[in-house]
C-alpha positions in Angstrom: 38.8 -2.7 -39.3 37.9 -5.8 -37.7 34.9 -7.0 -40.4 37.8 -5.7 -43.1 40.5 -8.2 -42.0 38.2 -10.9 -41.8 36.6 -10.7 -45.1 33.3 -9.8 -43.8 30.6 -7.0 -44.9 30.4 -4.7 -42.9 26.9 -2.8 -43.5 27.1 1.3 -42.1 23.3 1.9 -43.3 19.6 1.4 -43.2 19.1 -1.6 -45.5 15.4 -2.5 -46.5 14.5 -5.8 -45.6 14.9 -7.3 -49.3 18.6 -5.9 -49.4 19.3 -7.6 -45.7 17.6 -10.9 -46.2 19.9 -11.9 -49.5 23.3 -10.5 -47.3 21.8 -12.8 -44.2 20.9 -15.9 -46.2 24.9 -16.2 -47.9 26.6 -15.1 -44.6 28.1 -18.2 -42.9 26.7 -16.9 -39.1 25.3 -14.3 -38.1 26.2 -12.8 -34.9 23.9 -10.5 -33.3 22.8 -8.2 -30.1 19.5 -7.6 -30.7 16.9 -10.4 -30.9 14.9 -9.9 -34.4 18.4 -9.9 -36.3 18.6 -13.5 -35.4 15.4 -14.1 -36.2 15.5 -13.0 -39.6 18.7 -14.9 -40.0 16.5 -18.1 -38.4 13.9 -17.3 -41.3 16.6 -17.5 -43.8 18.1 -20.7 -42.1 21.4 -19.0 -41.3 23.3 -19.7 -38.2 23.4 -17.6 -35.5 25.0 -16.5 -32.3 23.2 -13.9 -29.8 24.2 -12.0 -27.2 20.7 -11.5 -25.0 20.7 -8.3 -22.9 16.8 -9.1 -22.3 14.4 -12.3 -21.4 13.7 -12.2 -24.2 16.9 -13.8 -25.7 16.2 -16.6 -23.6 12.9 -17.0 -24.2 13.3 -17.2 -28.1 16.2 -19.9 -27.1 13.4 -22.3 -25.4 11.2 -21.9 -28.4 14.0 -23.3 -30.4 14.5 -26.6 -28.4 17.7 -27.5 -29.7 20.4 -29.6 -28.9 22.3 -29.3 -32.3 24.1 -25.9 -30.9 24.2 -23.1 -28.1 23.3 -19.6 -29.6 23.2 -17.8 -26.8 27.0 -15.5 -25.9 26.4 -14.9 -22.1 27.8 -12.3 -20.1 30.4 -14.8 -18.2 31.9 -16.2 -21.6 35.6 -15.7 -22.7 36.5 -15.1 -26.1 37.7 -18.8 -26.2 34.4 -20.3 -25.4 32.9 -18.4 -28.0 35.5 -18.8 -31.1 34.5 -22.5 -29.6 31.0 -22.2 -30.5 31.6 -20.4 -33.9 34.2 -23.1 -34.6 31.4 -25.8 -33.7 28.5 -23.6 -36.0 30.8 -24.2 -38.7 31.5 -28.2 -38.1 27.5 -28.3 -37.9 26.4 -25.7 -40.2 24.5 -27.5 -42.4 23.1 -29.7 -39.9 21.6 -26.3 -38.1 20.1 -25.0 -41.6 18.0 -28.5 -42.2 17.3 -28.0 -38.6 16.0 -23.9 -38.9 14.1 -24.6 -42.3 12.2 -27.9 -39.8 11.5 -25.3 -37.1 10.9 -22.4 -39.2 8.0 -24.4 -41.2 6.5 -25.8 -37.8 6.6 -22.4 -37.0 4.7 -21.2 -39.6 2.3 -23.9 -39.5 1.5 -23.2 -36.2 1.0 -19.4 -36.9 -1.2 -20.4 -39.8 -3.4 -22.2 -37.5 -3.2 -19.7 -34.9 -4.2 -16.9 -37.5 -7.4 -19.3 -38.5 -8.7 -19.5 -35.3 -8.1 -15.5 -34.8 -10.0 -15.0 -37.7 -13.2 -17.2 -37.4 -13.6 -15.0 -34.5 -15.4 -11.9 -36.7 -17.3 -9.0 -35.5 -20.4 -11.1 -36.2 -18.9 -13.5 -33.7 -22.1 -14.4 -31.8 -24.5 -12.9 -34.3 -23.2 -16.0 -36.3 -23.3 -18.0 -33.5 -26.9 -17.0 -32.9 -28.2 -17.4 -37.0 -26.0 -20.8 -37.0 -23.9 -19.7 -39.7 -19.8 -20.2 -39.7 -17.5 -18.2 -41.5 -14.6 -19.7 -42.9 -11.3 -17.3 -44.4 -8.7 -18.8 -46.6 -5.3 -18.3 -46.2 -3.1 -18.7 -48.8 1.3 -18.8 -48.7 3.0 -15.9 -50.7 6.2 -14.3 -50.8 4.8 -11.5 -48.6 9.3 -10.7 -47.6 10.7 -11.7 -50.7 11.2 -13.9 -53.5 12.8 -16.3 -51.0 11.0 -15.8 -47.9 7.5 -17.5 -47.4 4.8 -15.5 -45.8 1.2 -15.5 -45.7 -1.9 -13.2 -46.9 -5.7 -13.6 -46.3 -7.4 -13.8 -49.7 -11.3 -13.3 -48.1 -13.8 -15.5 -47.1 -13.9 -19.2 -48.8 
């Protein structure tokens, strides 16, 4: 009744991730319990609030290392504090998308070079080591999520 009054969608089904990520990317917050739903509004450069029940809420907070706005809803808050911080997404909104789509492509950077090292690490590790020879993989962006969303696939060796 709630999501009704409000004008808001209010989804009663399984959705696959290419029917979610359009509804996340034009909502104007997302405001979610469990962790990966913010994350996939993150990837989509949606604001977000979260309500962590686990560390790992707080962890995913630190890797953020903002000062632009406070995502997390802790247990102590009143509703006042957090129509506060929805009021303050909204005055900053589009100061928090320039500041996901930064974070989001450091992100992936760093993953990109993460998955390089992983991967000159081969089964033929040390008998490569031992003949001298290096093996090198190419990794090239794609839209692995969807038409929107950048991902990554390995095309083979270079």
């Amino acid at each position: 009744e709630l999501a009704l009054r409000s004008n808001s969608i209010l989804v009663d089904k399984l959705l696959s991730i290419q029917d979610l990520l359009p509804l996340l990317k034009n909502a104007e917050v997302v405001v979610g319990v469990r962790m990966h739903s913010v994350i996939l509004a993150a990837s989509v450069y949606t604001p977000f609030l979260l309500f962590p029940y686990r560390l790992k809420g707080y962890d995913f907070e630190s890797s953020l290392r903002n000062n632009i706005w406070n995502f997390l809803i802790t247990y102590d808050e009143t509703m006042e504090s957090i129509k506060k911080k929805i009021i303050g997404i909204f005055h900053s909104k589009e100061k928090i998308k320039k500041f996901l789509q930064k974070t989001t492509i450091h992100i992936y950077q760093k993953y990109k070079s993460e998955i390089r090292k992983f991967l000159s690490v081969d089964k033929n590790y040390f008998n490569d080591i031992a003949s001298n020879k290096s093996m090198n993989y190419c990794i090239s962006r794609c839209k692995a999520m969807s038409k929107n969303i950048m991902g990554f696939h390995i095309i083979g060796t270079c």
